[in-house]
C-alpha positions as CSV (number, residue, x, y, z in Angstrom):
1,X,16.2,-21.6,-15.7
2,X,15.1,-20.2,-12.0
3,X,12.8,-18.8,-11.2
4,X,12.6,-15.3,-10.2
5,X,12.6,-13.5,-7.1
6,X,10.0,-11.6,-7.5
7,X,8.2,-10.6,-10.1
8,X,4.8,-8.0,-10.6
9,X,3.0,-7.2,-13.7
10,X,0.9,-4.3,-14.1
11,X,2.9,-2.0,-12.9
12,X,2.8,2.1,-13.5
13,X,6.4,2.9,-13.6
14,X,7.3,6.6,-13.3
15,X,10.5,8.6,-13.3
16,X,9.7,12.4,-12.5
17,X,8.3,14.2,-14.3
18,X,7.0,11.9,-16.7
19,X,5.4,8.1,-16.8
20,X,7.8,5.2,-18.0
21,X,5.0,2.8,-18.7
22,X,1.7,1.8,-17.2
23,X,1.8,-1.8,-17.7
24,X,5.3,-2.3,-17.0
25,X,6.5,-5.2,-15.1
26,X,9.2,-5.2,-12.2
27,X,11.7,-8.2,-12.0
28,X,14.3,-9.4,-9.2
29,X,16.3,-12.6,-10.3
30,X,19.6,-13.6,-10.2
31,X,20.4,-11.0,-7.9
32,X,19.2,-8.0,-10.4
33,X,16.1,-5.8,-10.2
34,X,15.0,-4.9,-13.7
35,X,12.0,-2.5,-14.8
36,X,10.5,-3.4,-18.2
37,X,7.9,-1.9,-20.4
38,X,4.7,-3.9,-21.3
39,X,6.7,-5.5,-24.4
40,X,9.8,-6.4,-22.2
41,X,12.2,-3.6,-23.1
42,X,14.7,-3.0,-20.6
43,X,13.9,0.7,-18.8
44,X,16.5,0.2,-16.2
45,X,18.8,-2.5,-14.3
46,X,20.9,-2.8,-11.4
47,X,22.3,-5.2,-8.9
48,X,19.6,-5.7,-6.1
49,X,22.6,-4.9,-3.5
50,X,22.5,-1.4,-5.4
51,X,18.9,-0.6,-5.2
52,X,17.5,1.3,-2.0
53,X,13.4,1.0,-1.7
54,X,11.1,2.4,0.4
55,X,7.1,2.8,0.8
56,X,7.2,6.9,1.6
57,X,4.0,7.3,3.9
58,X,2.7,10.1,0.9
59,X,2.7,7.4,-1.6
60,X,-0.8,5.8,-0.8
61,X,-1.7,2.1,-1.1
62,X,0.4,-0.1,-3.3
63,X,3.2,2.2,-3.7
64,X,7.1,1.9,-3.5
65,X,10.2,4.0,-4.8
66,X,13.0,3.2,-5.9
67,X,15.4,5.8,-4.9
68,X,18.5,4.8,-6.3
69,X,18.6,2.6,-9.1
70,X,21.7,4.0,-11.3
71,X,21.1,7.3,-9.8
72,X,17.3,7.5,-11.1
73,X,14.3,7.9,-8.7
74,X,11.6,5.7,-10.1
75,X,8.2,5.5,-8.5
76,X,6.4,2.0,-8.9
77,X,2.7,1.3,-8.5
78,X,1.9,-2.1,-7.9
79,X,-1.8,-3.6,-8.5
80,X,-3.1,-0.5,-9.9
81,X,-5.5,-2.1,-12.3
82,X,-7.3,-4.4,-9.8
83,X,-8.5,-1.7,-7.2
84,X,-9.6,-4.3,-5.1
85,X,-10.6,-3.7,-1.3
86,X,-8.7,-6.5,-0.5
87,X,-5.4,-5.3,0.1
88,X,-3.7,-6.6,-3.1
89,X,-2.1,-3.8,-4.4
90,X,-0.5,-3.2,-0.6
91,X,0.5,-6.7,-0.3
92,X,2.8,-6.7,-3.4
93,X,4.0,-3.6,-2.3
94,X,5.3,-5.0,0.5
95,X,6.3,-8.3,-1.0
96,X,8.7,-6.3,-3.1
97,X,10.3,-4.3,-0.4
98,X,10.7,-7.9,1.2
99,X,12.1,-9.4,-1.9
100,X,14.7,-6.4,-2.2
101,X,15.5,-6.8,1.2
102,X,16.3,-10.7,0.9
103,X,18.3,-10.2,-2.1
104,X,20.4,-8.0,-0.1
105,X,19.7,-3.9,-0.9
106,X,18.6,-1.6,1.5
107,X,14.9,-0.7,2.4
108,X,14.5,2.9,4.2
């Protein structure tokens, strides 16, 4: 089995005007990006070549959205728990947006 793309655990996951999950995880592998819940249910999926993300200059460190994945606007909050100085939360942030650009979707 391969290994993923990317993957981020942690992760508040909200679709407006309510939050998805705050522990959710975000997976790119085999050329899909999927959002889970903390116990692995599926929220959404779509081909990575699909997906358009983007780190809006409003959504503060460590945050990304998703703006089309199946038509849904999710917004995703990476390293939320850790809080750290350090830059952690920004760095998967932009790890992600790498990831979804090198699987081949679009990053505004």
């Amino acid at each position: 089995m391969a290994d993923p793309d990317f993957s981020a655990t942690g992760v508040r996951i909200e679709r407006w005007p309510r939050s998805l999950t705050r522990a959710g995880e975000v997976l790119i592998k085999d050329g899909r990006l999927a959002l889970l819940t903390s116990y692995g249910r599926v929220i959404d999926s779509a081909p990575v070549r699909a997906v358009r993300a983007s780190r809006p200059w409003f959504a503060g460190r460590g945050g990304a959205m998703v703006t089309t994945l199946n038509g849904h606007r999710y917004r995703l909050t990476m390293g939320q728990r850790s809080r750290r100085p350090d830059g952690t939360a920004t760095a998967t942030a932009g790890r992600f947006l790498e990831a979804v650009h090198r699987a081949g979707g679009a990053r505004n």
